[in-house]
N, C-alpha and C positions, 0 to 999 in steps of 0.2 A: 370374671377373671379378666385381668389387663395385659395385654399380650404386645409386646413388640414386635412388628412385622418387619423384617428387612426386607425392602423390594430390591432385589439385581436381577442382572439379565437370566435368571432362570425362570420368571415369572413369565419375562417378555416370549418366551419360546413355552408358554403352557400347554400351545395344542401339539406340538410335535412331543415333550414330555409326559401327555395324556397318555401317549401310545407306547412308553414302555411296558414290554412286558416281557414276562421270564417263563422256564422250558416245563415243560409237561411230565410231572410226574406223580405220583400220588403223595408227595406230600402236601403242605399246607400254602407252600409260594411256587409260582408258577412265570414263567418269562421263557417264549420263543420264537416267537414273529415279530416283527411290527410294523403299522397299516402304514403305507404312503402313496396317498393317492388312490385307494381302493387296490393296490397292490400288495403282495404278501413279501416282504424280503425276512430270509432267516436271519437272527441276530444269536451268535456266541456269548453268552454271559462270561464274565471274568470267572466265576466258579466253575466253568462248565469247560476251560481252558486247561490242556497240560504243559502243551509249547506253541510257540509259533507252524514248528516243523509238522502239528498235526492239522493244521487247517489249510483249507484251500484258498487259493487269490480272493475266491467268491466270498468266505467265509469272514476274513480277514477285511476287506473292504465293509462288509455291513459292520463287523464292528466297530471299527473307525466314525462308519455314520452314526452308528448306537450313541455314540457319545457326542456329538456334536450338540445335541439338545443343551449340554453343559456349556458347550466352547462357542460365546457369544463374544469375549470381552478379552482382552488382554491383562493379564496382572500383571506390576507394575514392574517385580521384581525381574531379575533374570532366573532362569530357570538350570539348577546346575546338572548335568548329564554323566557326572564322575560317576563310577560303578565304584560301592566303597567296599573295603576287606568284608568279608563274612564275619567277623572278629566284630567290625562294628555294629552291623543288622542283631546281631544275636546280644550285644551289650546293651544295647539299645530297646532289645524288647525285654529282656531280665531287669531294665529300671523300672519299667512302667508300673506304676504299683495297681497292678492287679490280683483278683481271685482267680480266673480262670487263667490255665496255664497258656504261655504262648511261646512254644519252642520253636525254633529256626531247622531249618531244613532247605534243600532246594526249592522247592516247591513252594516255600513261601519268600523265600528268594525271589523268586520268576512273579511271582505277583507284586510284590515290594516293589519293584522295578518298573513293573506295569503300570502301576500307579506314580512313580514319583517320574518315571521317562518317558513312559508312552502318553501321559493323562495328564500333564500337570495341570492343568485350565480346569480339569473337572475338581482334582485337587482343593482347587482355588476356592471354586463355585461350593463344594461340601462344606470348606472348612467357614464359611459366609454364612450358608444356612444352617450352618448347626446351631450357631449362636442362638436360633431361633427355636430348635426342635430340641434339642440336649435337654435344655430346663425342665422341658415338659418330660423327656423320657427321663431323665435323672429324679424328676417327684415322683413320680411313677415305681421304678425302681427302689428309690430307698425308703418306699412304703411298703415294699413286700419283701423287703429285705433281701436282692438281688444285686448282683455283681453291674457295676454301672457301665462296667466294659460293654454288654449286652448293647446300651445303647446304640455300637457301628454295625447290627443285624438290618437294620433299614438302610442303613447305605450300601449294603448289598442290595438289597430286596427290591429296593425304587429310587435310589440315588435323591433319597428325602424328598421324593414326588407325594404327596398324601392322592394325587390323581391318578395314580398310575394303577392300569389297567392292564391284565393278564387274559390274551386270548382263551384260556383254560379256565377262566372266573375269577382268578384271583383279583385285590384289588388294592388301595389302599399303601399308606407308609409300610404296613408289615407285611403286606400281600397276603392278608387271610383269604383262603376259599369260603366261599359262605356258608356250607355246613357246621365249617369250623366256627365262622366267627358269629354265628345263632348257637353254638353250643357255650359260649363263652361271651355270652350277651350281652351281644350287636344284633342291632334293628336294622333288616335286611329284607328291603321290599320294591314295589313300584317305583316311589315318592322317597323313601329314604334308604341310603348306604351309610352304615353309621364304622362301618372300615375306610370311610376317607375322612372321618371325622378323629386328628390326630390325637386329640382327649382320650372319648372313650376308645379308640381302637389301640392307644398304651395299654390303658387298662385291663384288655382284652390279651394283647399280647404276652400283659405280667402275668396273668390267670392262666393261661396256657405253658410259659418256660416254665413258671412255679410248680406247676401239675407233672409236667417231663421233666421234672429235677427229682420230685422226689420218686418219678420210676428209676432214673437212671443214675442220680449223684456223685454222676459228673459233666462238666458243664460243654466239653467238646462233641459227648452223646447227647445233649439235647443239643446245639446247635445244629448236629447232624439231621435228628430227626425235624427241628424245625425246617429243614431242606425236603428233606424223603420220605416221614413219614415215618412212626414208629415199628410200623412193621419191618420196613424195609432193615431199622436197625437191627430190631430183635435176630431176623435172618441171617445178618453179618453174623450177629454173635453169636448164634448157633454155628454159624460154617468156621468161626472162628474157636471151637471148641471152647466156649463159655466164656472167651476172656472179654472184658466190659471197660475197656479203653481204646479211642477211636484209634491212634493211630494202630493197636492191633489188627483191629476189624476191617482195618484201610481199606486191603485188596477186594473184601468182600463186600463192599458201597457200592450203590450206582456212583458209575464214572463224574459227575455233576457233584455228587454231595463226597467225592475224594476230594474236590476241588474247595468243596464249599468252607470248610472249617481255614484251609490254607489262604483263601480269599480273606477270611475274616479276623485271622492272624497280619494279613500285611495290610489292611482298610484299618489297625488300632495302630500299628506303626504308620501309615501316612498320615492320619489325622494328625498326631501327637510329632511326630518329626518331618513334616513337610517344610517348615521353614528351614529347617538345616539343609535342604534340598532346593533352597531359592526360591519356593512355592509362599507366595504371598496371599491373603484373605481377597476374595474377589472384591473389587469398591462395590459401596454402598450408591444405587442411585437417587433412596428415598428411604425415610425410616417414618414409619404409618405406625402411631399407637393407637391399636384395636380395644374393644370391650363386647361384653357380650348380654345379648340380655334375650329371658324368656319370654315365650308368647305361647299363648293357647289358640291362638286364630289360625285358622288358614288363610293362607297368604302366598301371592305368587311372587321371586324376587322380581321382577317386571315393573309389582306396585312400588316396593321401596327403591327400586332403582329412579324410577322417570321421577319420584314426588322429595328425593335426598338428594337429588343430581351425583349417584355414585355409577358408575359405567358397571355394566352386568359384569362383564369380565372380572372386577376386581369384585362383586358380590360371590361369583361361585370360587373365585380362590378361598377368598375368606368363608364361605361354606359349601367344601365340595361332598357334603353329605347328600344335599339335596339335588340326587340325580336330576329331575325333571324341571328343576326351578321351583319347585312345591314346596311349603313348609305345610306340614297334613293340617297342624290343630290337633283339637280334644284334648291329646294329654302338651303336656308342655314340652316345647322345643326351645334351643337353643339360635339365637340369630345373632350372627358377630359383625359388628360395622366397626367402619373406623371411628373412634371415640369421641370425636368430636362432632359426629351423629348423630348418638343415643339420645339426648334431650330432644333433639329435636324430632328422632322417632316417636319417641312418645306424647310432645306436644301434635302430633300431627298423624297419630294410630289410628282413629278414626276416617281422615280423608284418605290414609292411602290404603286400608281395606275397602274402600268404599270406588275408590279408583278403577276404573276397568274391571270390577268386579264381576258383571255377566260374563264379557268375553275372555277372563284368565280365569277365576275361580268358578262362579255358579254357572257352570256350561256342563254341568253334567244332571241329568233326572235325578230327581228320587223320588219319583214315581211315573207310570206310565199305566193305563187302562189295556187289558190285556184283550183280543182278540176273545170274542164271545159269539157261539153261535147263537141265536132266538129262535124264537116260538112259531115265526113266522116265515114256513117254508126257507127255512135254509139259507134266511140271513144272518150277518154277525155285524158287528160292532167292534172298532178300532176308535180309540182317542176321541168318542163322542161322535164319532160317523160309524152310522148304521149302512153299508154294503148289501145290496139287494141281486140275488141272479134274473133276469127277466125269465119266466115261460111261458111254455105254449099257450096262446090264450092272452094273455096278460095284455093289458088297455095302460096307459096312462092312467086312467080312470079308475082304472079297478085297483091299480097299485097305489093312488094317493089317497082309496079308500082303506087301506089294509093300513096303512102309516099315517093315517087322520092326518094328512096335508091337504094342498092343494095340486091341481096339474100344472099350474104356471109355477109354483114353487118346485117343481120335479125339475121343469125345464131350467129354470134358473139356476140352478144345485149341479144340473149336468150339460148347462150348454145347448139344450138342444134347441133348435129353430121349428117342430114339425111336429106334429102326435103319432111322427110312426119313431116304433122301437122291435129289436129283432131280440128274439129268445136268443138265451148264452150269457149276451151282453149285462154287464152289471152297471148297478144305476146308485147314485150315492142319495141318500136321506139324509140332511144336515141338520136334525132334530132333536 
């Protein structure tokens, strides 16, 4: 597949964008700290938000940093700060031609705002990389014959990070936990995370809303429970006396997934009306057309980095599956370069497997001589050395006659200068 990579300044800021992550609770996306510095600061998700009036200065200021990860660059446009009639927010989301319904309320009011007042840079920056991710979620989607709106659930989840990392496990553009995303098959190990791998983890994500559509059939309770967790919904809907539409159930949601549906109501109004809000496409600083090709090797990026002159950096963006820098081998993997690469990967697969391969790849055993005791008073054997304890009694003499040596090959094996030796002390046989 040939993928158009748009590089802007969200790239440039990948390690501070590594560390988004979202709040703690038993659903399936998770986001509520993030590391700076080996420091913990709380970070308030937009979903997890009711008004400014409930958080504290402290609260407030990490959000602000939260998004900074986005706000590198200036867009070009000016940015408009009018607050417009409710009359137009509500006409405005009844064009959008969607399936899933998206009624207006305060609350989605207070986020619509959030986003086109408080966030416009971030705005910018979404509206730049979608160009990129959309395509894939939109084939995605209209293979399983799902509402494309679905597509703005990642720009909550990781602000279209495929890096993004949840102190709670979550990971990835959709922020699966990995129970989830091995039940709905992603390769979820050592060496590979196949939830930062934006491909298969759509995939994964289609197999998962498709499954909680046809419990719930309707699409504001699986967004929900894509937040909380189906339990947490089914519980609304019992405290709600059975009735099976979110905004009934509202009151009875963790406080995070009330926000969460209203979050995803006003992220399909800013996508879609940020320009009528002065919010312009972040610039382009480089447009990198990728490809991708399989391999059955193990292969460290290291090799292909030093022998393609591609900087590691732009190897693990282009595949941030492979936690450790490893591609395993055996069965076949997926390796994305930038396209004007691949031939020359492949004229050149043999030298850079062969590259640094002791010290990146063959640097681990497969096999190792296990510790063995013998026959001979309570020696053993490690790696081809035979470990002897001296005893009471025991001569040089007598010990290189029990191990068919010699007594100058004992000293020599152990260093020693003298023919005295003391019971306890062990003596190596290198035979």
């Amino acid at each position: 597949m040939i993928l158009f990579v748009l590089c802007i300044a969200i790239f440039a800021n990948a390690q501070e964008a590594d560390n988004l992550v979202k709040p703690d609770n038993p659903g399936i996306l998770k986001t509520d700290s993030l590391v700076i510095q080996d420091t913990i600061v709380p970070i308030i998700p937009f979903y997890q938000l009711w008004n400014d009036s409930d958080l504290t200065d402290i609260e407030m200021r990490a959000l602000d940093w939260s998004l900074q990860w986005l706000d590198t660059t200036d867009c070009i446009a000016m940015h408009d700060t009018t607050t417009l009639p409710d009359s137009v927010y509500k006409a405005r989301l009844q064009a959008l031609p969607c399936v899933i319904e998206l009624p207006y309320n305060e609350r989605v009011r207070a986020f619509i705002l959030r986003y086109v007042k408080r966030s416009p840079k971030q705005v910018a920056r979404l509206m730049r990389m979608s160009e990129y991710y959309f395509p894939i979620f939109e084939e995605a989607l209209g293979r399983y014959g799902l509402p494309y709106e679905l597509k703005y659930v990642p720009i909550i989840e990781s602000a279209l990070n495929p890096m993004a990392h949840s102190h709670a496990g979550a990971a990835g553009l959709w922020q699966f936990m990995p129970g989830t995303g091995k039940l709905f098959g992603l390769e979820i190990n050592s060496l590979v995370d196949e939830r930062m791998d934006p491909l298969k983890s759509t995939e994964a994500a289609c197999r998962f809303l498709s499954s909680m559509y046809n419990v719930y059939q309707d699409w504001n309770l699986v967004i929900a429970a894509y937040n909380c967790g189906s339990g947490n919904v089914n519980k609304a809907i019992r405290r709600a006396e059975g009735k099976r539409d979110f905004w009934s159930i509202y009151p009875y949601l963790p406080r995070e997934t009330r926000n969460y549906v209203p979050i995803f109501i006003a992220a399909n109004y800013a996508m879609n009306y940020g320009q009528e809000h002065g919010i312009c496409k972040a610039p382009i600083e480089k447009i990198m057309i990728t490809d991708t090709i399989c391999t059955t090797q193990r292969m460290h990026l290291q090799q292909v980095s030093d022998n393609l002159a591609i900087p590691m950096e732009e190897l693990r963006r282009l595949n941030p599956q492979y936690s450790r820098d490893i591609v395993p081998g055996g069965n076949a993997y997926s390796l994305c370069l930038p396209a004007d690469k691949i031939g020359l990967f492949i004229d050149k697969e043999e030298s850079i497997l062969a590259y640094k391969a002791d010290s990146l790849i063959n640097n681990r055993r497969a096999e190792i001589d296990l510790a063995k005791v013998t026959s001979i008073n309570g020696a053993y054997r490690v790696n081809g050395v035979t470990y002897y304890t001296i005893k009471n009694g025991d001569s040089l003499s007598t010990i290189a006659k029990k191990f068919h040596c010699t007594v100058k090959q004992l000293k020599q094996w152990n260093g020693l200068t003298n023919d005295t030796i003391r019971a306890g002390k062990k003596l190596k046989i290198c035979k």
